[in-house]
One Martini backbone bead per residue (centre of mass of N, CA, C, O) as a GRO file, in nm:
protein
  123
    1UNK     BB    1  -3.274 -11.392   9.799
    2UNK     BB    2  -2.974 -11.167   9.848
    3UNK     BB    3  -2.772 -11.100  10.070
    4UNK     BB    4  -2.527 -10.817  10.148
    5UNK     BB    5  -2.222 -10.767  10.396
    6UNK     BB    6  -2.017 -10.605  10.540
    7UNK     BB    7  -1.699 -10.522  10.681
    8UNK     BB    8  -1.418 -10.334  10.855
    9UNK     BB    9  -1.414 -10.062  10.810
   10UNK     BB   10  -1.218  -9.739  10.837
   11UNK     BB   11  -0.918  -9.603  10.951
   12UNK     BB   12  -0.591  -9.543  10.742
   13UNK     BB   13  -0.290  -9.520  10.728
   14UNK     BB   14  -0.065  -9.476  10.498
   15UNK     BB   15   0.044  -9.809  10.435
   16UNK     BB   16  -0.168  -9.953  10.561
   17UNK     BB   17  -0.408 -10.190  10.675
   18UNK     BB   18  -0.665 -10.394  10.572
   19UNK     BB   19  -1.030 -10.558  10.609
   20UNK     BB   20  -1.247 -10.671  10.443
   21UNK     BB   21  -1.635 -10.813  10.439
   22UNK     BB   22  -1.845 -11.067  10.319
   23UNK     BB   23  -2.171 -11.162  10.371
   24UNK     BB   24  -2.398 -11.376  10.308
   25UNK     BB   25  -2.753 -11.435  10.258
   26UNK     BB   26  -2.994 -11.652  10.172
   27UNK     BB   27  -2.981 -11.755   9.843
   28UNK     BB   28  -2.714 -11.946   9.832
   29UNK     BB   29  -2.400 -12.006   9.651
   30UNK     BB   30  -2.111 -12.109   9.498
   31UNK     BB   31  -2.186 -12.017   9.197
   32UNK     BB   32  -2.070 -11.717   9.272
   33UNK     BB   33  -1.940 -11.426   9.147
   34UNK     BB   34  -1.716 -11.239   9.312
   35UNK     BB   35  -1.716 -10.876   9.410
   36UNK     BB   36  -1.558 -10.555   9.402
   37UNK     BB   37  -1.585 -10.227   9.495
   38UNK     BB   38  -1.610  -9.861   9.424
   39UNK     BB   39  -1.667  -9.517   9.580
   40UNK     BB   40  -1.616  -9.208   9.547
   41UNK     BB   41  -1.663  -8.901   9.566
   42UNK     BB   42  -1.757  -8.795   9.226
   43UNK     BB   43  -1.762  -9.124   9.140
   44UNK     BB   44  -1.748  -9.382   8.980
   45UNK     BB   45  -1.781  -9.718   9.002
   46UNK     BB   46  -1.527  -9.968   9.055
   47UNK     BB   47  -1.302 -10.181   8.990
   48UNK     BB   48  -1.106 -10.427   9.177
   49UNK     BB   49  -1.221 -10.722   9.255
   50UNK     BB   50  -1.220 -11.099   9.163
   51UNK     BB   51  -1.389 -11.421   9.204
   52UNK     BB   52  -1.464 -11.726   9.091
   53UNK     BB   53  -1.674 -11.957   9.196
   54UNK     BB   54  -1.407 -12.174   9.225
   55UNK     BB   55  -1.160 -11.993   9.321
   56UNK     BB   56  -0.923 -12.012   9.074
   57UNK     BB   57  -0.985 -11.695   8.975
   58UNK     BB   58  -0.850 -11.358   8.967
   59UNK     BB   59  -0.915 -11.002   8.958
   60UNK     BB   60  -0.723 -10.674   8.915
   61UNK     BB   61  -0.681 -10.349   8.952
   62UNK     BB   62  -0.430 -10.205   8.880
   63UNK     BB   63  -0.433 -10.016   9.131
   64UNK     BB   64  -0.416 -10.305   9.317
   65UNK     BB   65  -0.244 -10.476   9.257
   66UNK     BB   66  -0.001 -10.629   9.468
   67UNK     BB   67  -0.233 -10.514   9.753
   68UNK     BB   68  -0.466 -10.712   9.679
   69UNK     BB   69  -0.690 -10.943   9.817
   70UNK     BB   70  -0.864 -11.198   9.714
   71UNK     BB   71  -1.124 -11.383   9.911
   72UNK     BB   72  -1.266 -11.707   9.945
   73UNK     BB   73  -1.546 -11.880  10.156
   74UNK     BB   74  -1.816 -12.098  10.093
   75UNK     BB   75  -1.871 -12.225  10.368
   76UNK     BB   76  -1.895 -11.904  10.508
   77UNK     BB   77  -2.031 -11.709  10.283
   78UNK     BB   78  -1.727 -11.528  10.204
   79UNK     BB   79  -1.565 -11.222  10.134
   80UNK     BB   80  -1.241 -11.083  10.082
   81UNK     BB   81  -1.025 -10.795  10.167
   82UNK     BB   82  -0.677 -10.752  10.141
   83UNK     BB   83  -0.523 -10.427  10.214
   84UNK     BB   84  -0.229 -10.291  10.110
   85UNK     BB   85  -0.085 -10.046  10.077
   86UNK     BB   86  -0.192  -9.752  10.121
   87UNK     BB   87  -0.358  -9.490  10.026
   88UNK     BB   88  -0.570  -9.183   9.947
   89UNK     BB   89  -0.677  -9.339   9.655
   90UNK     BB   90  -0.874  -9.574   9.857
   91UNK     BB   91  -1.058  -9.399   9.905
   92UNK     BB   92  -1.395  -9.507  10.007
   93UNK     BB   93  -1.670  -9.726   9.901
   94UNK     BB   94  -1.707 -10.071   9.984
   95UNK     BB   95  -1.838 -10.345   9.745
   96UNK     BB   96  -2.022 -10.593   9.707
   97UNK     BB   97  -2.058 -10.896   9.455
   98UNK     BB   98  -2.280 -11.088   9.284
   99UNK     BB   99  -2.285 -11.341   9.039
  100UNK     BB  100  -2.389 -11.595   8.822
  101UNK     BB  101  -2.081 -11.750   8.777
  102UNK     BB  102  -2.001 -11.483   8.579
  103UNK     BB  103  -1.688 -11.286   8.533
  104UNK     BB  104  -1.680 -10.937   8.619
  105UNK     BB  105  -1.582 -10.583   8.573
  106UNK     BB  106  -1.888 -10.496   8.541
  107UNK     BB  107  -2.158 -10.377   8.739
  108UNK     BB  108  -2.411 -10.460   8.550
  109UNK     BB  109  -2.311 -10.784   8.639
  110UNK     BB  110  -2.496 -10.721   8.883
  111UNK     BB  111  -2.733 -10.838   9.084
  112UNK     BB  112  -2.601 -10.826   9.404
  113UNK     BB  113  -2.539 -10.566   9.704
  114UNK     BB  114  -2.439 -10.393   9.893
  115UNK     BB  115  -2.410 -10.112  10.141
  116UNK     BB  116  -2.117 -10.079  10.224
  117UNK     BB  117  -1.757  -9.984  10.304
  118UNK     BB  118  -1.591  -9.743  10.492
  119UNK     BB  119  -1.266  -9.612  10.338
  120UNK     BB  120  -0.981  -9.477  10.448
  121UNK     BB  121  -0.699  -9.264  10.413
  122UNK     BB  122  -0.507  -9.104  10.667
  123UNK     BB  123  -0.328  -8.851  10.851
   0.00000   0.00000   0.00000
């Protein structure tokens, strides 16, 4: 089995910058393709961001283009989120997600997740 823990999560005025990351442990391999989800109070958990398993190419949600940045560490078992220019509707809870091989943009396609850390966003 495949155990994924975050950290990183906290309190960022609007404006302001943030690092999550995700450390994987147990069964893990480089050829799975990492990502990132959130989900705020009374919303369904949505994509934010994924790197596929060569690490080659990245795929992210409109909503956070241009201001977060997905990278993987292989050597060290980790993928990271630098979250930039954050907004108040960035508040969530951040889930990291690992996949053999195949990289997706839909939850369902997530064999394992961790279990989160919250992002606030407020002034």
């Amino acid at each position: 089995q495949v155990q994924l823990v975050e950290s990183g999560g906290g309190l960022v005025q609007p404006g302001g910058s943030l690092r999550v990351s995700c450390a994987a442990s147990g069964r893990t391999s480089s050829s799975y393709a990492m990502a990132w989800f959130r989900q705020a109070p009374g919303k369904e958990r949505e994509f934010v961001a994924a790197v596929t398993w060569s690490g080659g190419s990245t795929y992210y949600a409109d909503s956070v283009k241009g201001r977060f940045t997905i990278s993987r560490d292989n050597a060290k078992n980790t993928v990271s989120l630098q979250m930039n220019s954050l907004k108040p509707e960035d508040t969530a809870v951040y889930y990291c997600a690992a996949n053999y091989r195949i990289t997706s943009t839909s939850r369902d396609d997530y064999r394992y997740w961790g279990q989160g850390t919250q992002v606030t966003v407020s002034s």
